[in-house]
C-alpha distance (Angstrom), angle and dihedral (degrees) to the residues before:
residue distance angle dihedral
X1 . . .
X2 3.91 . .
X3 4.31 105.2 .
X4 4.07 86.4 -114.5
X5 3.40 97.8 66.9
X6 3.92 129.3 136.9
X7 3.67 117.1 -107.5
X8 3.46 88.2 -126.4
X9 3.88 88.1 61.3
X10 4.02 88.8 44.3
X11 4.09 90.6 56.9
X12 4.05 85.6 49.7
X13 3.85 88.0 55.2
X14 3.10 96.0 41.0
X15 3.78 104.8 45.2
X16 4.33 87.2 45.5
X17 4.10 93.6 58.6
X18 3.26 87.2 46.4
X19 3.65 85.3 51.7
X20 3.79 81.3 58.3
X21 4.42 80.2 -112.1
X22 4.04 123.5 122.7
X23 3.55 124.4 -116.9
X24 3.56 133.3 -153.0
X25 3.49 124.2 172.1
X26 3.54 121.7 -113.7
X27 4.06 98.5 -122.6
X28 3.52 92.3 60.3
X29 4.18 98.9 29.1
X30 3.72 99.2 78.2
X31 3.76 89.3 49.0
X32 3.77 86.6 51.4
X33 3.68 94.9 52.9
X34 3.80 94.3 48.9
X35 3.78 101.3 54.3
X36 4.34 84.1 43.3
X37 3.89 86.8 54.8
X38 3.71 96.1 37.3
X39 3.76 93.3 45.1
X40 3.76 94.9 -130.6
X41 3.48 113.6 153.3
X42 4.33 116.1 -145.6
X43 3.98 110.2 -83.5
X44 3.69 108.7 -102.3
X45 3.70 120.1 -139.3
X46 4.31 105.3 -102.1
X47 3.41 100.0 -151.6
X48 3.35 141.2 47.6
X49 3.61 96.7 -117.3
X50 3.79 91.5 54.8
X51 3.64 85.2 60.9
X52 4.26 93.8 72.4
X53 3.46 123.6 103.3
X54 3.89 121.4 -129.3
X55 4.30 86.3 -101.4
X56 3.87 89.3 49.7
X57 3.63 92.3 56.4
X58 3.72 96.4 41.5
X59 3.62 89.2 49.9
X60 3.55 96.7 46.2
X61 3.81 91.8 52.8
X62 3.68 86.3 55.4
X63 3.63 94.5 48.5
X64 3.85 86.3 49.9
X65 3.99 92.8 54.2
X66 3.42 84.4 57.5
X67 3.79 111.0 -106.2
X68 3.68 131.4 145.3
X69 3.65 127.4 -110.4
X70 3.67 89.1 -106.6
X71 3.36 99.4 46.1
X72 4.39 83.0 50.2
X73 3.44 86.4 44.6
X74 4.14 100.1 57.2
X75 3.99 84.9 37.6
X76 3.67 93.2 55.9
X77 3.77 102.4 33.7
X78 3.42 94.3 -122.5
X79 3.97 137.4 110.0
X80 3.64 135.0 -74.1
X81 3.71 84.6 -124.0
X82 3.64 96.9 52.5
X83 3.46 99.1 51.2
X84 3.74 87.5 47.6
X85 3.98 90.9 51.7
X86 3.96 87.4 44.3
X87 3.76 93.9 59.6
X88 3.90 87.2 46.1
X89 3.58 89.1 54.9
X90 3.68 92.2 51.7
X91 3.78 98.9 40.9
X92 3.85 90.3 56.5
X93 4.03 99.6 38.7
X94 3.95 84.7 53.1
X95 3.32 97.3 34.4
X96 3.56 97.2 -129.8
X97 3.78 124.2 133.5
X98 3.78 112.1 -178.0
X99 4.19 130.4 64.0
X100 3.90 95.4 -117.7
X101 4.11 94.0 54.7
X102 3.49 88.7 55.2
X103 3.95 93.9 41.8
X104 4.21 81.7 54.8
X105 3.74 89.4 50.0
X106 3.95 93.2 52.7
X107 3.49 89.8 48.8
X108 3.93 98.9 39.9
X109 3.98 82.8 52.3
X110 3.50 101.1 51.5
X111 4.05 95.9 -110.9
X112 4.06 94.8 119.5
X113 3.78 124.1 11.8
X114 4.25 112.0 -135.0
């Protein structure tokens, strides 16, 4: 089901796995289908920056500005441990282990200017 969906389509789901039946809905079905019956397989991303969520690059542009994971933390709403786990996640998916790498990244990718 796509998150915008109708309530009326939400009952329908609902009421066919209960039913112990699937349920796909129809915006995305047809799309389904064709990539099944052409035997494309879903892009994946090609680089490693591709491969960063929306909060990873948020986060690393506030890394790169130069705050601290509290300070990201409090400004997201979000844990000290989080932010912490975040930066992990994007130190290993770029492979990148040091502050000013990533600060070079932000810039080279337009998130901060110098």
């Amino acid at each position: 089901m796509l998150k915008d969906s109708s309530h009326t389509e939400l009952s329908l789901a609902i009421r066919n796995i209960l039913d112990g039946k699937y349920f796909i809905s129809p915006e995305i079905s047809g799309k389904i289908i064709g990539g099944y019956l052409r035997g494309k397989k879903p892009a994946k991303p090609t680089t490693a920056w591709q491969t960063l969520t929306q909060r990873e690059k948020s986060i690393l542009k506030l890394i790169a500005e130069g705050y601290k994971n509290k300070d990201i933390a409090d400004f997201l709403c979000i844990s000290v441990k989080t932010v912490e786990k975040h930066r992990a996640n994007l130190m290993q998916k770029l492979d990148i282990h040091n502050i000013s790498d990533l600060t070079a990244l932000a810039i080279e990718k337009g998130l901060i200017t110098r």
